[in-house]
C-alpha positions as CSV (number, residue, x, y, z in Angstrom):
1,X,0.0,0.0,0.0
2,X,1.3,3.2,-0.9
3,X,1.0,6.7,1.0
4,X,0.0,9.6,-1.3
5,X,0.4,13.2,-0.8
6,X,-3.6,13.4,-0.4
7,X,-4.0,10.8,2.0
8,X,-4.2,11.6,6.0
9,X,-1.0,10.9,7.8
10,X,-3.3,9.3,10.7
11,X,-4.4,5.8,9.7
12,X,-7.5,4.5,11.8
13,X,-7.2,2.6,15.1
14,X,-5.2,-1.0,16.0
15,X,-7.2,-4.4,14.9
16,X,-5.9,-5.7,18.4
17,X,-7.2,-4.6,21.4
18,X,-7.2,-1.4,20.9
19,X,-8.0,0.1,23.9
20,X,-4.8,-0.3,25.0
21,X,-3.2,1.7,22.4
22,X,-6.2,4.3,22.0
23,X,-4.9,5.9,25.2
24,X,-3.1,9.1,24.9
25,X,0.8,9.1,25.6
26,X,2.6,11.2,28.0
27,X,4.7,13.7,26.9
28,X,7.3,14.5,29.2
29,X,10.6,15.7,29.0
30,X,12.4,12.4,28.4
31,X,10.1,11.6,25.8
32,X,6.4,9.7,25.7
33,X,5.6,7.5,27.4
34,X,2.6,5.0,28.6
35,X,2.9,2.5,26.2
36,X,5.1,-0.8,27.4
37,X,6.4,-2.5,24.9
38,X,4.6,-5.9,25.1
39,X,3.7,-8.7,22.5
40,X,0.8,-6.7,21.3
41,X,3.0,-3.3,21.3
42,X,5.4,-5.3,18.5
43,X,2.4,-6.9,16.6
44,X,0.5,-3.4,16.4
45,X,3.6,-1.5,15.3
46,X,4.8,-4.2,12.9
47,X,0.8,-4.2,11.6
48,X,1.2,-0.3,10.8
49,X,4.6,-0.4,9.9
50,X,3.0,-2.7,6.8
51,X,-0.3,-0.5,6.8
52,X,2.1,2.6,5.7
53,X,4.7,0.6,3.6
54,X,7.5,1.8,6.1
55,X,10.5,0.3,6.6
56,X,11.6,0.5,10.4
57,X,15.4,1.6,10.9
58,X,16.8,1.2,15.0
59,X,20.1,2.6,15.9
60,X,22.4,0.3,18.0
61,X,22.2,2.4,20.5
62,X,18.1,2.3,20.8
63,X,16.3,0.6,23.5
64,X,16.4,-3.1,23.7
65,X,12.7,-3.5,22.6
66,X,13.1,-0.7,19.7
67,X,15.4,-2.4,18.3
68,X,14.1,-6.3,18.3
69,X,10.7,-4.4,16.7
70,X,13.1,-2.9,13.7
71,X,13.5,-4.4,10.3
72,X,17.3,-3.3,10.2
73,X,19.4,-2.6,13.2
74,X,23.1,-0.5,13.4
75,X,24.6,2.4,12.0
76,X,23.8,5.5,11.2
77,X,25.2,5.5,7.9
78,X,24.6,2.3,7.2
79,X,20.7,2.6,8.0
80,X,20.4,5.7,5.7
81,X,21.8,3.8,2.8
82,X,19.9,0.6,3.8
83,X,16.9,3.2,3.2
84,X,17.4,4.5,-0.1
85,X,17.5,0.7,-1.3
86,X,14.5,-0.6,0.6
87,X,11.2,-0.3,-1.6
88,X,9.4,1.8,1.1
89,X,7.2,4.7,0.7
90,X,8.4,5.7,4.7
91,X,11.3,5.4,6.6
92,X,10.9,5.4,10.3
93,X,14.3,6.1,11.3
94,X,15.0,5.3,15.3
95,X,18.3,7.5,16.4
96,X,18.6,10.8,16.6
97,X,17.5,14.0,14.6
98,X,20.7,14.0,12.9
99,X,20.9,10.3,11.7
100,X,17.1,10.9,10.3
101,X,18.3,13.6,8.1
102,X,21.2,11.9,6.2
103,X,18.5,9.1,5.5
104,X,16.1,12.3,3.8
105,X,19.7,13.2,1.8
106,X,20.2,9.6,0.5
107,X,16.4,8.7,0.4
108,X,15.0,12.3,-1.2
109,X,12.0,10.5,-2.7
110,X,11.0,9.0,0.5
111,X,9.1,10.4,3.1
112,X,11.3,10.2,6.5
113,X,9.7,10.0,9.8
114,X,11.4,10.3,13.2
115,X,9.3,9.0,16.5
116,X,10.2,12.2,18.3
117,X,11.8,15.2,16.7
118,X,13.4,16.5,20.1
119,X,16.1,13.8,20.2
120,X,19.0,15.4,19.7
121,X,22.9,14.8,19.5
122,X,25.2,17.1,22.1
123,X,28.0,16.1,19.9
124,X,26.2,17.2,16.2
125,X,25.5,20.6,18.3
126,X,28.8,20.8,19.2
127,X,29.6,22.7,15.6
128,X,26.6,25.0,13.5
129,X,27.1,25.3,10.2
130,X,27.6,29.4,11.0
131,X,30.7,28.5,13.4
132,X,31.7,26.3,10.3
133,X,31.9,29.0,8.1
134,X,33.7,31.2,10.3
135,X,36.3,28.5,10.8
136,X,36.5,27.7,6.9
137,X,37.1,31.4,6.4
138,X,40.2,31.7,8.6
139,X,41.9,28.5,6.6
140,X,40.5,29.1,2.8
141,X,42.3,26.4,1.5
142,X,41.6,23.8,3.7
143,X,39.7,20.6,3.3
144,X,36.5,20.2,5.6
145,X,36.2,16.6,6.6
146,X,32.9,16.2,8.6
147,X,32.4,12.9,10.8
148,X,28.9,12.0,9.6
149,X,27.4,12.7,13.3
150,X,26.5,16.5,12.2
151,X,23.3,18.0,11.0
152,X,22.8,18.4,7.2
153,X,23.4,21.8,7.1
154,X,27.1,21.1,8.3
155,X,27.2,18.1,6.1
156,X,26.3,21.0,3.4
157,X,29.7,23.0,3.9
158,X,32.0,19.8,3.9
159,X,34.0,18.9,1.3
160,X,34.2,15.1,2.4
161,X,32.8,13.2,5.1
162,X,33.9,10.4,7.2
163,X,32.9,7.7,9.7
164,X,34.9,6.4,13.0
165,X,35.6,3.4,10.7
166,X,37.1,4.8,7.6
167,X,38.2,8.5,9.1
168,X,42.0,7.6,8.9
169,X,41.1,6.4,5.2
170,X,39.7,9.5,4.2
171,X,41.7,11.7,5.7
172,X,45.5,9.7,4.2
173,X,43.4,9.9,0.9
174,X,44.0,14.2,1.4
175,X,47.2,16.1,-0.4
176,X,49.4,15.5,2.3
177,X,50.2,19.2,1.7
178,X,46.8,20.7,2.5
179,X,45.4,21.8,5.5
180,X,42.7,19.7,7.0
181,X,39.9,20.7,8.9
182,X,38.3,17.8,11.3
183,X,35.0,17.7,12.7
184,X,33.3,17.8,15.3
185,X,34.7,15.2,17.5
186,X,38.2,15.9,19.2
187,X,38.6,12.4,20.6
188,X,38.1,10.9,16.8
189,X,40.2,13.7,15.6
190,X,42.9,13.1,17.8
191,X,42.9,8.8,16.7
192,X,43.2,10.5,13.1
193,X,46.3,12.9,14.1
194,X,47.6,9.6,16.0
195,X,47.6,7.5,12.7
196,X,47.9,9.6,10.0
197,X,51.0,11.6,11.4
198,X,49.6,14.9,10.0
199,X,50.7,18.3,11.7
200,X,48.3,20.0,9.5
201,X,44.9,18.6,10.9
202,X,43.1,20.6,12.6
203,X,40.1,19.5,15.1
204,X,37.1,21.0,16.7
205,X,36.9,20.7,20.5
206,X,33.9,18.6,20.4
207,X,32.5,16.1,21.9
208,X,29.5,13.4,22.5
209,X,29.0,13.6,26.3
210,X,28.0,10.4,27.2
211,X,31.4,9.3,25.1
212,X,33.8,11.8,26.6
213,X,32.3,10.4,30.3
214,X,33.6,7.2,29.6
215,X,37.2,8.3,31.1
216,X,40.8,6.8,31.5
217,X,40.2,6.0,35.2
218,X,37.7,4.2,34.8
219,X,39.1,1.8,31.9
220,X,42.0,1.2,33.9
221,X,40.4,0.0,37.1
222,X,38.4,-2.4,34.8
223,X,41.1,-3.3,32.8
224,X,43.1,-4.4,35.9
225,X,40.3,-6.3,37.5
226,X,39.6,-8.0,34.6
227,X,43.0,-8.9,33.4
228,X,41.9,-11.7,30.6
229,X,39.3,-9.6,29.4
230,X,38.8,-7.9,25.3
231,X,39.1,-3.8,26.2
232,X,36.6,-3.0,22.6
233,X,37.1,0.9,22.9
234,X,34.8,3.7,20.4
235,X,37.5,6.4,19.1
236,X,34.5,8.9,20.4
237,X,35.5,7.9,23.9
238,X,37.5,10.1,26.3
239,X,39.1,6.8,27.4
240,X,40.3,5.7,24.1
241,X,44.1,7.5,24.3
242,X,44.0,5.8,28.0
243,X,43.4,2.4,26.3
244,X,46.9,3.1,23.6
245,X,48.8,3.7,26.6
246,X,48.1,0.8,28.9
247,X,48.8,-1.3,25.3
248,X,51.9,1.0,24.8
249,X,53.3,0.5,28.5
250,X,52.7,-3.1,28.5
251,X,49.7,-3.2,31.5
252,X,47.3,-4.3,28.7
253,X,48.0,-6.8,26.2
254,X,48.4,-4.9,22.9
255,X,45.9,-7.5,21.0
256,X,43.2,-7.0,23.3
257,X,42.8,-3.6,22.8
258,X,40.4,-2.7,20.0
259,X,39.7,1.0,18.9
260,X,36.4,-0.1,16.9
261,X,32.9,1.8,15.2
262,X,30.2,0.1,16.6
263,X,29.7,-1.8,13.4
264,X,33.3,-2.9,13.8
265,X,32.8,-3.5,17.7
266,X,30.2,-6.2,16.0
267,X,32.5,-8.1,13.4
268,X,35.0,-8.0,16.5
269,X,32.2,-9.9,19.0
270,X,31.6,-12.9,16.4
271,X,35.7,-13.5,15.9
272,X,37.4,-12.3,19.5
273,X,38.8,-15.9,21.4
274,X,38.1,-14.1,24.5
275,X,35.6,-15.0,27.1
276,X,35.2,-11.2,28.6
277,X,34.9,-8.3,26.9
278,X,34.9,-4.4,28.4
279,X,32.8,-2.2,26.0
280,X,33.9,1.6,26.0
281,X,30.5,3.0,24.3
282,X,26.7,4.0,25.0
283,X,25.1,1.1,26.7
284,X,22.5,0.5,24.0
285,X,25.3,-1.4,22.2
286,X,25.4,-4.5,24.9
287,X,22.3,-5.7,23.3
288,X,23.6,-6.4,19.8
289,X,27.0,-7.4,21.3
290,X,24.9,-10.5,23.0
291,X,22.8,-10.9,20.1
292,X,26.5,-11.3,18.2
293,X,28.3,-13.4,20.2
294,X,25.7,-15.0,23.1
295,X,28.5,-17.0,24.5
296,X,30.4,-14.0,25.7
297,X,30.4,-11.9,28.8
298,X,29.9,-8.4,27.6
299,X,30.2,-5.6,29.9
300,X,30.3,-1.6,30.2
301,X,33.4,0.2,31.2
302,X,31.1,2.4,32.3
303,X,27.0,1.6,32.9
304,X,25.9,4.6,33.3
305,X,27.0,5.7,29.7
306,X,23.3,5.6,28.2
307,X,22.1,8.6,25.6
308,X,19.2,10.7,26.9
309,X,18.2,11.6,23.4
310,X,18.6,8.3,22.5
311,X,16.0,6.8,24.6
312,X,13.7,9.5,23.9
313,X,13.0,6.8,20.6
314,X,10.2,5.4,23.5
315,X,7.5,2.2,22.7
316,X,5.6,5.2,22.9
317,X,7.0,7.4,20.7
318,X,7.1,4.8,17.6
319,X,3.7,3.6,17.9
320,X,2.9,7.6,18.0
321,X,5.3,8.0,15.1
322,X,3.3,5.0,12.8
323,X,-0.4,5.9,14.2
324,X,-0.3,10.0,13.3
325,X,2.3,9.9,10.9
326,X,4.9,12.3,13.1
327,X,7.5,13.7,12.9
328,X,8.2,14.2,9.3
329,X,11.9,15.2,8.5
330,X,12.8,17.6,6.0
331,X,16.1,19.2,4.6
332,X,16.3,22.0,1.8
333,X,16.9,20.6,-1.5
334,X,19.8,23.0,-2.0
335,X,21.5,22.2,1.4
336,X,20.6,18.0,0.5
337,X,22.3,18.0,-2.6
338,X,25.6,19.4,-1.3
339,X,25.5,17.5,1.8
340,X,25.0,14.4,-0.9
341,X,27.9,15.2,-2.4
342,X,29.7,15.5,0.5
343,X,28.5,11.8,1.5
344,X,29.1,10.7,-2.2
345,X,32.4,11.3,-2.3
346,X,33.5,9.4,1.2
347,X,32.0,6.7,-0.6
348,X,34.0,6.6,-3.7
349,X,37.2,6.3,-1.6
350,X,36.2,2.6,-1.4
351,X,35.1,2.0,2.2
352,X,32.1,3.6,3.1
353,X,32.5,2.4,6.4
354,X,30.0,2.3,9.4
355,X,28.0,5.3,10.8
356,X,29.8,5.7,14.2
């Protein structure tokens, strides 16, 4: 079934007892709630979800039960191209505001839903696309390369973007001789400047703050009570130069220490010999880490490393989202296309990589 532009966003009420779902939400500051995420929740969003030809896209980082009620689960920027191949009239994407709108730049055709507009990304705000310009106009020459976690409008004044997986790629792949401008994230930028050797990369001082919490204390106190254990470290993390050095000084087996995307921290679950592993990321990720590898002991470096925006992406929120066809996301055509180009040619380097 096909949504048309003359048809009402709102389609009529459940088939299953719909009581339960005719209730009206909360809406509170973390997001809406009332709705628990039952048997019936997943049947009745599933039953929309096919109602509105949607295809339903869950970030690793989602809720447990968002994310077993998704048709794909992982990335960001492996979602949004996962979306402009599905045969889908809708994309519900379940993330963040940001991750929604590179799915409207590679899906233009498509109309792109998020469950709740307000959820954010401290570290895509960490950079507008005014501060951008300001910075591009002190180094004219320079080469913008944007870590996909920015807005499109940022996206839209970057020569070439990147993802924690390919950034070193993209960034070796610059005249060695030109100035580079990184962005947003200074832990990411730093890993860069540590591999690629460049002097002449500069980085933005920012940062996701549930990443940059997860600090070099606390890795090492885990590390050293559990000495046998796989340290799989995100290069957004405050903790991640912490992790090089305990390899580099010998306190930490250099093998077991994994700077890894979250798509990468996945691969790494299925193959690692280890019967222990210490994650260094938002705590969403445990529950496609045990989905990976059940076998394994995953656990947080730090537990309370769980995105606020994140879980604004509620039961409630999504079955909101599919009943009343909200929030709709929507990016200028003119800022799109150069933020697609921008996208494009990260791609054509050869490893497109994974979102974060």
């Amino acid at each position: 079934m096909s949504i048309t532009s003359d048809r009402p966003a709102t389609l009529p009420g459940a088939v299953i007892d719909a009581g339960l779902f005719d209730a009206q939400w909360v809406d509170g500051p973390g997001g809406y709630t009332g709705v628990e995420p039952t048997a019936e929740w997943a049947e009745e969003v599933r039953r929309l979800a096919r109602a509105r030809n949607a295809t339903l896209l869950a970030h690793n980082y989602e809720l447990p039960a968002i994310q077993d009620v998704a048709d794909h689960v992982g990335d960001s920027l492996a979602l949004s191209r996962i979306a402009a191949e599905v045969d889908s009239d809708e994309i519900v994407f379940c993330g963040v505001h940001f991750m929604a709108e590179t799915a409207k730049i590679l899906s233009p055709d498509k109309r792109v839903l998020i469950p709740d507009a307000r959820a954010g990304c401290s570290l895509a705000d960490s950079i507008t696309a005014d501060e951008l310009r300001e910075w591009k106009a002190e180094f004219p020459d320079a080469v913008v390369v944007s870590y996909v976690n920015t807005t499109a409008a940022v996206k839209g004044l970057t020569d070439i973007c990147c993802t924690s997986s390919n950034a070193v790629e993209v960034v070796a792949s610059i005249d060695p001789d030109k100035d580079v401008l990184f962005l947003p994230d200074q832990f990411l930028g730093a890993h860069v400047k540590r591999k690629t050797g460049r002097d002449n990369i500069h980085i933005w001082a920012g940062e996701c703050h549930v990443h940059a919490g997860i600090n070099g204390d606390e890795l090492t106190a885990q590390a050293e009570s559990h000495p046998d254990a796989d340290l799989f470290i995100h290069p957004e993390c405050g903790c991640a130069t912490s992790a090089l050095y305990l390899a580099g000084e010998g306190f930490v087996p250099a093998d077991k220490v994994k700077i890894l995307s979250t798509g990468g921290m996945i691969d790494a679950a299925r193959e690692t010999k280890a019967k222990q592993v210490l994650v260094a990321t938002e705590i969403g990720m445990l529950h496609q880490l045990r989905k990976a590898a059940p076998g394994i002991d995953f656990q947080p470096v730090n537990g309370r490393a769980s995105c606020p925006y994140m879980k604004m992406i509620t039961p409630a929120a999504l079955l909101r989202a599919l009943r009343e066809g909200k929030d709709e996301v929507f990016v200028p055509e003119d800022v799109a296309a150069k933020a697609r180009q921008s996208v494009e040619r990260m791609i054509a380097i050869g490893n497109p990589g994974s979102g974060e």
